[in-house]
N, CA, C and O atoms as a Tinker XYZ file with bonds, in Angstrom:
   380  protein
     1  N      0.847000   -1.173000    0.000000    73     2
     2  CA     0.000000    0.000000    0.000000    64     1     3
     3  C      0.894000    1.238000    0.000000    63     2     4     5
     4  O      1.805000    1.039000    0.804000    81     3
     5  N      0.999000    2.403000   -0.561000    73     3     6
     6  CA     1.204000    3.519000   -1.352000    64     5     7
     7  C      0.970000    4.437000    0.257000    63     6     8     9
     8  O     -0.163000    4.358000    0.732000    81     7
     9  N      2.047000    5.288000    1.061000    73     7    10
    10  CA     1.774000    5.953000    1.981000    64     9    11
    11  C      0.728000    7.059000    1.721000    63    10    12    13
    12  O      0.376000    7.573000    2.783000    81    11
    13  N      0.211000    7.508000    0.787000    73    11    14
    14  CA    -0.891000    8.055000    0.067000    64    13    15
    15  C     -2.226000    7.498000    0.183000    63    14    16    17
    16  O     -3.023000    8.358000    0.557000    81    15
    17  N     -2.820000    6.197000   -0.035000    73    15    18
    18  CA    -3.187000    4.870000    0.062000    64    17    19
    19  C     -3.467000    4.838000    1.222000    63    18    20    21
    20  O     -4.637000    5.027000    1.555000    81    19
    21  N     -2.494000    4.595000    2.151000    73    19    22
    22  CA    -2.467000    4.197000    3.897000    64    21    23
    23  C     -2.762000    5.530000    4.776000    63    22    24    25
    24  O     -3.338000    5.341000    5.847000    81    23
    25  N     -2.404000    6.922000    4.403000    73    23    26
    26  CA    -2.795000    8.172000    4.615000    64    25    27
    27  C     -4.556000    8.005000    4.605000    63    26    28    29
    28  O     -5.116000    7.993000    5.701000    81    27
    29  N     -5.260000    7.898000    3.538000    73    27    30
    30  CA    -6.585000    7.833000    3.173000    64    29    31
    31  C     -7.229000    6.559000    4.370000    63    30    32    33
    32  O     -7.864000    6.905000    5.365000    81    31
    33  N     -6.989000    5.395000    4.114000    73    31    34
    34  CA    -7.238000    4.552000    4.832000    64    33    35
    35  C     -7.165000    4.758000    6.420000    63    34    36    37
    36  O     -7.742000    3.905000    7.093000    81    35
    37  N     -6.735000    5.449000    6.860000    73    35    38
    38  CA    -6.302000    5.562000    7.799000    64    37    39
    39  C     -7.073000    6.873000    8.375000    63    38    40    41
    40  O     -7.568000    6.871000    9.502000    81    39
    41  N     -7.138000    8.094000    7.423000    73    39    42
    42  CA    -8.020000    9.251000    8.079000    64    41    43
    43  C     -9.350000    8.888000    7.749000    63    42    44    45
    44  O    -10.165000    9.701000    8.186000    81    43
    45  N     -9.964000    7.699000    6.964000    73    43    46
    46  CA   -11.386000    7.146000    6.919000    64    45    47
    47  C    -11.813000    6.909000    8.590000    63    46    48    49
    48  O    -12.707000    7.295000    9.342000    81    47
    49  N    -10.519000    5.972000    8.676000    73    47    50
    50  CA   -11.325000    5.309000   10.287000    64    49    51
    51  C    -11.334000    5.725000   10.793000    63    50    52    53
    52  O    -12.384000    5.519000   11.401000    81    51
    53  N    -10.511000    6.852000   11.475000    73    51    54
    54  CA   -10.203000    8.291000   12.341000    64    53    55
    55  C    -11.785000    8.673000   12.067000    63    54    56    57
    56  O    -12.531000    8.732000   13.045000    81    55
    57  N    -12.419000    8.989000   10.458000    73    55    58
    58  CA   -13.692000   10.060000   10.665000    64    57    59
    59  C    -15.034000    8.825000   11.327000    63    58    60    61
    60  O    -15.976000    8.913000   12.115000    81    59
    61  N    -14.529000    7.911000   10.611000    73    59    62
    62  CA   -15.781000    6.705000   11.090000    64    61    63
    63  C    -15.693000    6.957000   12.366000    63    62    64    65
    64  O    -16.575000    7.724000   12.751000    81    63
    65  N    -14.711000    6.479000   13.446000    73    63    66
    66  CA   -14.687000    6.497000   14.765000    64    65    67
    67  C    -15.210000    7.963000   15.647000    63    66    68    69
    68  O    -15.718000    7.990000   16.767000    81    67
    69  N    -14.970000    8.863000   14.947000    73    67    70
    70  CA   -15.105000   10.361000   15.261000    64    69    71
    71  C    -16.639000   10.454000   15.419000    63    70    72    73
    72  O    -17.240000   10.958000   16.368000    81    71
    73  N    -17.391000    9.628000   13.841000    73    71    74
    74  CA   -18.851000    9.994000   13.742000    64    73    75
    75  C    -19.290000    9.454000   14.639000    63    74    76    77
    76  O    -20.090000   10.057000   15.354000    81    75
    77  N    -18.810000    7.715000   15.009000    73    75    78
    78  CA   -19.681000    7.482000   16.137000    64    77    79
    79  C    -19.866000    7.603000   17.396000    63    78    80    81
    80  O    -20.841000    7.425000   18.126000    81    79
    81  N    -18.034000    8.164000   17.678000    73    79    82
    82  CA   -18.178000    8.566000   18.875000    64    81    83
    83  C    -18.702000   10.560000   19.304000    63    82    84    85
    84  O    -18.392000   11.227000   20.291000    81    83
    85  N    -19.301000   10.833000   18.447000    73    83    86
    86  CA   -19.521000   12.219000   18.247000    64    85    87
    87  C    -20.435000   12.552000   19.342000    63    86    88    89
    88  O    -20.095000   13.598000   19.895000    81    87
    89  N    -21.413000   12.044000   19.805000    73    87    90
    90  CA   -21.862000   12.456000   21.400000    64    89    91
    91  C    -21.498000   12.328000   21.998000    63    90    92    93
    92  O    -22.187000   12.719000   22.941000    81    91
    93  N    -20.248000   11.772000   22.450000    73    91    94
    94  CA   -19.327000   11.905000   23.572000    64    93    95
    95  C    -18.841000   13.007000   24.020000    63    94    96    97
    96  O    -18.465000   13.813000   23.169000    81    95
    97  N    -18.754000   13.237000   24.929000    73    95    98
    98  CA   -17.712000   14.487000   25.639000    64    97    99
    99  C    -16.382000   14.177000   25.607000    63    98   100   101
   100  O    -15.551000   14.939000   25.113000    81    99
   101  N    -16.129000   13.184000   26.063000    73    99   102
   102  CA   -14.693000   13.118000   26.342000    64   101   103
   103  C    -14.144000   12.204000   24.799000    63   102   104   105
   104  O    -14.702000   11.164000   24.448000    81   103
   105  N    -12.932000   12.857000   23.997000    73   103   106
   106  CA   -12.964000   13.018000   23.094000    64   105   107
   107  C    -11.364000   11.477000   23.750000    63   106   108   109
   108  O    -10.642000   11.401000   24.745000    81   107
   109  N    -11.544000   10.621000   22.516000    73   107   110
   110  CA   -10.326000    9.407000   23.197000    64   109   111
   111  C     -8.683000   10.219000   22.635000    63   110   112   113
   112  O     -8.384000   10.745000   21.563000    81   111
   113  N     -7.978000   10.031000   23.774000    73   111   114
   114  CA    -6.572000   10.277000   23.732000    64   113   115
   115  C     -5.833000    9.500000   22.637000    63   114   116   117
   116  O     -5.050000    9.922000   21.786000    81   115
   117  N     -6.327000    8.122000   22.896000    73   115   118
   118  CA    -5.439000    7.580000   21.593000    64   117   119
   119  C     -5.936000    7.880000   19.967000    63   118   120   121
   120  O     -5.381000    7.385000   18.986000    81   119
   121  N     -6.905000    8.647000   19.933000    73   119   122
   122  CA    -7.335000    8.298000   18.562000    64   121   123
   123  C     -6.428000   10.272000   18.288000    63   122   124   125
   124  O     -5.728000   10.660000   17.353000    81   123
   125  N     -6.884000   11.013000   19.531000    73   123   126
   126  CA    -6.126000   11.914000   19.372000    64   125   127
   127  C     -4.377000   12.020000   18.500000    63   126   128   129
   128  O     -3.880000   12.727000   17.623000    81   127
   129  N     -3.844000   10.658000   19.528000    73   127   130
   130  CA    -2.311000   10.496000   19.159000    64   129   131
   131  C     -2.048000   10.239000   18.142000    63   130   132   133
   132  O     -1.033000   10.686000   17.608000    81   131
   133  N     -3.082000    9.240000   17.408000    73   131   134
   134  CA    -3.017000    8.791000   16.293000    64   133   135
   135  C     -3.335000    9.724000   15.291000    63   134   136   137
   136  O     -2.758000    9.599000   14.211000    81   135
   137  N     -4.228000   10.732000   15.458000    73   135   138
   138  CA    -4.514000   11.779000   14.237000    64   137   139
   139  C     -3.698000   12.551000   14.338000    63   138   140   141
   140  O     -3.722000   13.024000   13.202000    81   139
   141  N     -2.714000   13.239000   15.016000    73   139   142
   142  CA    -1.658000   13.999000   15.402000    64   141   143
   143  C     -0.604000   13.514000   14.484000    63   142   144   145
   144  O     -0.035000   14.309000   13.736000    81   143
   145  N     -0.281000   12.121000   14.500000    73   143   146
   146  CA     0.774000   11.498000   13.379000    64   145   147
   147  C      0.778000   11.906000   12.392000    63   146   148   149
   148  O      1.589000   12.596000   11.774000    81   147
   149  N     -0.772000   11.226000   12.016000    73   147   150
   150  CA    -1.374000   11.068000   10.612000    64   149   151
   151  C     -1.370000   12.993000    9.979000    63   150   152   153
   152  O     -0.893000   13.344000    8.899000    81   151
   153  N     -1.929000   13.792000   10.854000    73   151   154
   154  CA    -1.705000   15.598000   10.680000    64   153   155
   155  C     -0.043000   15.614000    9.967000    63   154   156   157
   156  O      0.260000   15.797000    8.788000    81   155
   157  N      0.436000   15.474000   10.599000    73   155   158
   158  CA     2.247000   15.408000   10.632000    64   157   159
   159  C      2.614000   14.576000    9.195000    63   158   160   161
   160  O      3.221000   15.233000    8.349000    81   159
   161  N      2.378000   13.586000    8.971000    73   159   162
   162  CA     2.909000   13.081000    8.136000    64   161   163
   163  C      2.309000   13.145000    6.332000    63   162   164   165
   164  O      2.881000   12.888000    5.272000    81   163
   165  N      0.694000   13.686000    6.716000    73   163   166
   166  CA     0.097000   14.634000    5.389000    64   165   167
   167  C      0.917000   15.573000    4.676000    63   166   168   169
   168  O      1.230000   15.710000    3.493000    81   167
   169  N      1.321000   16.528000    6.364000    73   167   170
   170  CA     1.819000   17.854000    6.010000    64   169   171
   171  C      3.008000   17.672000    5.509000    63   170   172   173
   172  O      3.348000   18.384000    4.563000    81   171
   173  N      3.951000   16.630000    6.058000    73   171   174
   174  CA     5.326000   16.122000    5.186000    64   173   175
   175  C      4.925000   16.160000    3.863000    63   174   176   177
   176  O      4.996000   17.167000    3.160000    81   175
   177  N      4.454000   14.956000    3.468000    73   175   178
   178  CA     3.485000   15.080000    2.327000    64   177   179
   179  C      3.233000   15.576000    0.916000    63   178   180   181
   180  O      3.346000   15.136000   -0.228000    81   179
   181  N      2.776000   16.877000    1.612000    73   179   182
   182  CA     2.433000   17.936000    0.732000    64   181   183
   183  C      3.692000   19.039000    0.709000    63   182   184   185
   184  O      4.192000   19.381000   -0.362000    81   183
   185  N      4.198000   19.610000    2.109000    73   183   186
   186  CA     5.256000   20.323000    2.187000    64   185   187
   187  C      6.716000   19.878000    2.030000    63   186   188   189
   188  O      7.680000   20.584000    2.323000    81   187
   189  N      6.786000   18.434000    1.458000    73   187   190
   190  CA     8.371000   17.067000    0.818000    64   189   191
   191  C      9.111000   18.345000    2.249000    63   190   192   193
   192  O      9.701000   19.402000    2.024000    81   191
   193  N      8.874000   17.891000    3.264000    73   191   194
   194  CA     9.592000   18.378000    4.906000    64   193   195
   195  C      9.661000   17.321000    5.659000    63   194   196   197
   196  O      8.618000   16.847000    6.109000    81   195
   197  N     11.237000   16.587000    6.020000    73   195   198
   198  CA    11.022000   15.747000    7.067000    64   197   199
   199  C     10.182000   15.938000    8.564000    63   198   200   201
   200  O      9.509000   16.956000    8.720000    81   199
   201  N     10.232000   15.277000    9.259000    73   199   202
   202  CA     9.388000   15.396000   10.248000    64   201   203
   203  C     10.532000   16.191000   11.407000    63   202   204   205
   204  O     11.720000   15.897000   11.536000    81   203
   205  N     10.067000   16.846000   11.873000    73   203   206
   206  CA    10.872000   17.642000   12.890000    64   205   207
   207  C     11.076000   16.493000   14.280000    63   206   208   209
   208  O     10.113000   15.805000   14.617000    81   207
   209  N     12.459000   16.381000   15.037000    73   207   210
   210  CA    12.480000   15.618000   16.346000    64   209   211
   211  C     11.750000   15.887000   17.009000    63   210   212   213
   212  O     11.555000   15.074000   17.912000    81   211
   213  N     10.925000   17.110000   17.003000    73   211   214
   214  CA     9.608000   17.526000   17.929000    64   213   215
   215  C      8.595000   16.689000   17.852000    63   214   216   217
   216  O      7.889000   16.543000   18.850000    81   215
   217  N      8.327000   15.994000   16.697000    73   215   218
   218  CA     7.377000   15.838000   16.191000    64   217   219
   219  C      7.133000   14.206000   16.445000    63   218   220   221
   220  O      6.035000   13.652000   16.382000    81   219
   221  N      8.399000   13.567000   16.746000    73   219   222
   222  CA     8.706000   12.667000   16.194000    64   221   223
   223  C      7.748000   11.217000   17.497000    63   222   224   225
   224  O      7.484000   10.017000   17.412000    81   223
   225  N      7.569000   12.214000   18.443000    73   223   226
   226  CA     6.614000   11.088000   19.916000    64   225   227
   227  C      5.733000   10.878000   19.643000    63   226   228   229
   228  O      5.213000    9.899000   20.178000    81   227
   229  N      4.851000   11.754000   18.484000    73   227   230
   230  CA     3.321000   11.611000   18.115000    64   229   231
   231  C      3.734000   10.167000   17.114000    63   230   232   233
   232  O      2.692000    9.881000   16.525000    81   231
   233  N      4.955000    9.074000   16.673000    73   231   234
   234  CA     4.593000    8.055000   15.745000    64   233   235
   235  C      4.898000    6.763000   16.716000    63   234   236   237
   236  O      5.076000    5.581000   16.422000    81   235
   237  N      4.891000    7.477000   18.058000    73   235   238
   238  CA     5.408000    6.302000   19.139000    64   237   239
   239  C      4.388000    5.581000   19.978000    63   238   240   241
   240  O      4.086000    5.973000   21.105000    81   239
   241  N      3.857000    4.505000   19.400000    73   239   242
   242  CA     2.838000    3.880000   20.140000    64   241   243
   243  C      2.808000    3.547000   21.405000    63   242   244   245
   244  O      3.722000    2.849000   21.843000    81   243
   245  N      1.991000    3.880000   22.064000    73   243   246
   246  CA     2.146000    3.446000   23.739000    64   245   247
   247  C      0.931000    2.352000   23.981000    63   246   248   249
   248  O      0.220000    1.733000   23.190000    81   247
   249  N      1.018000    2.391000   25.661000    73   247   250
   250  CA    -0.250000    0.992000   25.829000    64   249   251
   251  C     -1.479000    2.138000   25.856000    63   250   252   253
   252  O     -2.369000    1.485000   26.401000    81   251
   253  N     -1.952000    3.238000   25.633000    73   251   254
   254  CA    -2.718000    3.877000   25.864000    64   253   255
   255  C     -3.523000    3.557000   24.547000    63   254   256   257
   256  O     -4.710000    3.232000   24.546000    81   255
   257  N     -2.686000    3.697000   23.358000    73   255   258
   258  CA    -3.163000    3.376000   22.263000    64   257   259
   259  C     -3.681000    1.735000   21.653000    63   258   260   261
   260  O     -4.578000    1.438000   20.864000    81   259
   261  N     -2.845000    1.013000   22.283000    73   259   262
   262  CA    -3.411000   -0.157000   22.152000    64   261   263
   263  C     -4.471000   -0.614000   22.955000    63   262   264   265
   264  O     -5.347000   -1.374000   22.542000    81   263
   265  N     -4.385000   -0.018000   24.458000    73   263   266
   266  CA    -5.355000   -0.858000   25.099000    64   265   267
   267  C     -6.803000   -0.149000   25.141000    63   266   268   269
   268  O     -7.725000   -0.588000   25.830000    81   267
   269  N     -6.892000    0.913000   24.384000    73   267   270
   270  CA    -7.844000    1.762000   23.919000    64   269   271
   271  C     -8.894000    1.315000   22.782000    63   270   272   273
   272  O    -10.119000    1.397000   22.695000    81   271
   273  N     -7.690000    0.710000   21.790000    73   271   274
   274  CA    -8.068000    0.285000   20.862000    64   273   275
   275  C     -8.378000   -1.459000   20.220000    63   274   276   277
   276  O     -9.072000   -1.822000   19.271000    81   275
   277  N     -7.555000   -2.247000   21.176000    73   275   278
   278  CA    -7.519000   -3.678000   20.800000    64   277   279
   279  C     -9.015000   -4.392000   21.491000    63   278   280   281
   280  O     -9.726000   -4.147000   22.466000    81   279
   281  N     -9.009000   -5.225000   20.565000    73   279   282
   282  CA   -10.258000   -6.461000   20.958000    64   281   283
   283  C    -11.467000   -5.348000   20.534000    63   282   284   285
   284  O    -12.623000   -5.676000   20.799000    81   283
   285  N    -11.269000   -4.274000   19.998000    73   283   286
   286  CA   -12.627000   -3.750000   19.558000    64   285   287
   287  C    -12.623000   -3.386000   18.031000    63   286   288   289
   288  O    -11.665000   -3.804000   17.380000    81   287
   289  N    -13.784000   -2.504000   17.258000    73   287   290
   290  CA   -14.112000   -2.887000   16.100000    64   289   291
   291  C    -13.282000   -1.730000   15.530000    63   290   292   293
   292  O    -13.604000   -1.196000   14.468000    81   291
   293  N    -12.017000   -1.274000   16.368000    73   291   294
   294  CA   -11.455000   -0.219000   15.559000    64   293   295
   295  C     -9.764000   -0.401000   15.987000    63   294   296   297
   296  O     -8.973000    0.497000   16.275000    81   295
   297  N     -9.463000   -2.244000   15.900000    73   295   298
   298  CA    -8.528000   -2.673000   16.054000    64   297   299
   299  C     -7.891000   -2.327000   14.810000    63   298   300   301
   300  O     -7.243000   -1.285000   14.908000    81   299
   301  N     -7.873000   -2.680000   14.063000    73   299   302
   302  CA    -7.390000   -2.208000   12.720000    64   301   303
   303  C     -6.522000   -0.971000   12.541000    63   302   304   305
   304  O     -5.455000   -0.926000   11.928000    81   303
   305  N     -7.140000    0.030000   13.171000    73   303   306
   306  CA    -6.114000    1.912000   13.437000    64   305   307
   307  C     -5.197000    1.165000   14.218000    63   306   308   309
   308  O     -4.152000    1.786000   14.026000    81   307
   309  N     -4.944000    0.281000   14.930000    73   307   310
   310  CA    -3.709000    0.090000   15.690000    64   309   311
   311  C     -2.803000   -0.117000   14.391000    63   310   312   313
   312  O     -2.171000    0.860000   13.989000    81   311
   313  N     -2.698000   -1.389000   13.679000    73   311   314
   314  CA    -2.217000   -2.008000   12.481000    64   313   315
   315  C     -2.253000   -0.799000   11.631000    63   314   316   317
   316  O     -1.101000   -0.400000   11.458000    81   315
   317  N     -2.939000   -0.222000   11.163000    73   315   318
   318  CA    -2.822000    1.364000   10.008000    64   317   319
   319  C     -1.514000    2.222000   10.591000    63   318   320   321
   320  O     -0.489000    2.470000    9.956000    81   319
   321  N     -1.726000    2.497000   11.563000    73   319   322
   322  CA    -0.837000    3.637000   12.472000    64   321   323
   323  C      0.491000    2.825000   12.929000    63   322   324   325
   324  O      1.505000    3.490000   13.143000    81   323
   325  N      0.530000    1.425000   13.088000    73   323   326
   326  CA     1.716000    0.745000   12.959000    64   325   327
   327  C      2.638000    1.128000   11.394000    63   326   328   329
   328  O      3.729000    1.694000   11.326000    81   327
   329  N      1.858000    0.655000   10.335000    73   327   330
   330  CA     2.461000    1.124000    9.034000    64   329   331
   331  C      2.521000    2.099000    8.872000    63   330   332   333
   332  O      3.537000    2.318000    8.213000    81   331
   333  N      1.963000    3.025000    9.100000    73   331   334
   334  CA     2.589000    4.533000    8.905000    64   333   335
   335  C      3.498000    4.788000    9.888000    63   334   336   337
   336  O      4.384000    5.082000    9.086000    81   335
   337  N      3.941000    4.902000   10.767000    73   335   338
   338  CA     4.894000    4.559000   11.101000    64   337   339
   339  C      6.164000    4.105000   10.839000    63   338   340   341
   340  O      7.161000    4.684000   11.271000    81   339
   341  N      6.211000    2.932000   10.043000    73   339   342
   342  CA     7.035000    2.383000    9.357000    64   341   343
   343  C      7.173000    2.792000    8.306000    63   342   344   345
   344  O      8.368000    2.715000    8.022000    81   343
   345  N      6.494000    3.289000    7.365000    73   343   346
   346  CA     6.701000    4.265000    6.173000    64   345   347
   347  C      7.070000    5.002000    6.220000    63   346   348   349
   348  O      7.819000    5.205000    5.264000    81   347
   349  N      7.002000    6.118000    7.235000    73   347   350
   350  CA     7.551000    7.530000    7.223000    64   349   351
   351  C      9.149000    6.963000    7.623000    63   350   352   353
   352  O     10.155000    7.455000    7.113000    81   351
   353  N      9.179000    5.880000    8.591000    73   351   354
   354  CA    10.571000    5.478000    9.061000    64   353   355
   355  C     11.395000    5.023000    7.331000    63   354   356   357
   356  O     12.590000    5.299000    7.230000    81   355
   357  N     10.803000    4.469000    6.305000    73   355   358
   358  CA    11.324000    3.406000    5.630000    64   357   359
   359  C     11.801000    4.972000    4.749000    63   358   360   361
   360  O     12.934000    5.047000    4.273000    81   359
   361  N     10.899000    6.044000    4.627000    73   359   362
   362  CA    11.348000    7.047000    3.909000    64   361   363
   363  C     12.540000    8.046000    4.719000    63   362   364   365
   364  O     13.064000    9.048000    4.233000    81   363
   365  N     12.679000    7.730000    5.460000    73   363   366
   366  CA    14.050000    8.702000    6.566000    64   365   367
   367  C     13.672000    9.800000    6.258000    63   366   368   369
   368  O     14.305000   10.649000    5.631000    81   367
   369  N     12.078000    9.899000    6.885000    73   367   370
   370  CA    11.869000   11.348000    7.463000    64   369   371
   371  C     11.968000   12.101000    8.655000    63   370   372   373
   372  O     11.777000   13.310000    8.787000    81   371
   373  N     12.415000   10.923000    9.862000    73   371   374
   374  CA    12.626000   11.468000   10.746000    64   373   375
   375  C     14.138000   11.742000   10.985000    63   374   376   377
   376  O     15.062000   11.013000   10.625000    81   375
   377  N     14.231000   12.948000   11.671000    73   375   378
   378  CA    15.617000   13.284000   11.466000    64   377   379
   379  C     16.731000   12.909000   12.514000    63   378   380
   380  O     17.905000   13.214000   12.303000    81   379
């Protein structure tokens, strides 16, 4: 899959998850962390700018993100946000 490809795929489930969790108040941290990446690595993207060392904790998965996300129907963003991850790594954008 085409980091372009996995970009799309990836801000789908972000909006799916968003729509359904949209009456919620409390908005989830990990899906936060995960769109923060995905923000970051668009803007590479479009602006051909490696990723700044600032930048670079938002592609670092923690247990917040997994245990947020595993055994439920939006296991999958774990696995998406794993490969992006690894893409932006396989392209040496981080500096």
């Amino acid at each position: 899959m085409t980091l372009g490809a996995l970009t799309d795929k990836l801000r789908k489930r972000i909006v799916e998850f968003r729509w359904k969790h949209r009456f919620e108040t409390k908005v989830s941290p990990a899906i936060n962390f995960i769109e923060m990446a995905l923000n970051i690595t668009e803007l590479a993207m479009v602006k051909s700018r490696p990723i700044d060392i600032l930048e670079e904790h938002w592609f670092h998965e923690g247990w917040p993100v997994i245990h947020t996300l595993e055994d439920t129907e939006w296991e999958d963003i774990i696995d998406l946000y794993r490969t992006l991850t690894f893409k932006v790594q396989e392209r040496n954008w981080f500096r």
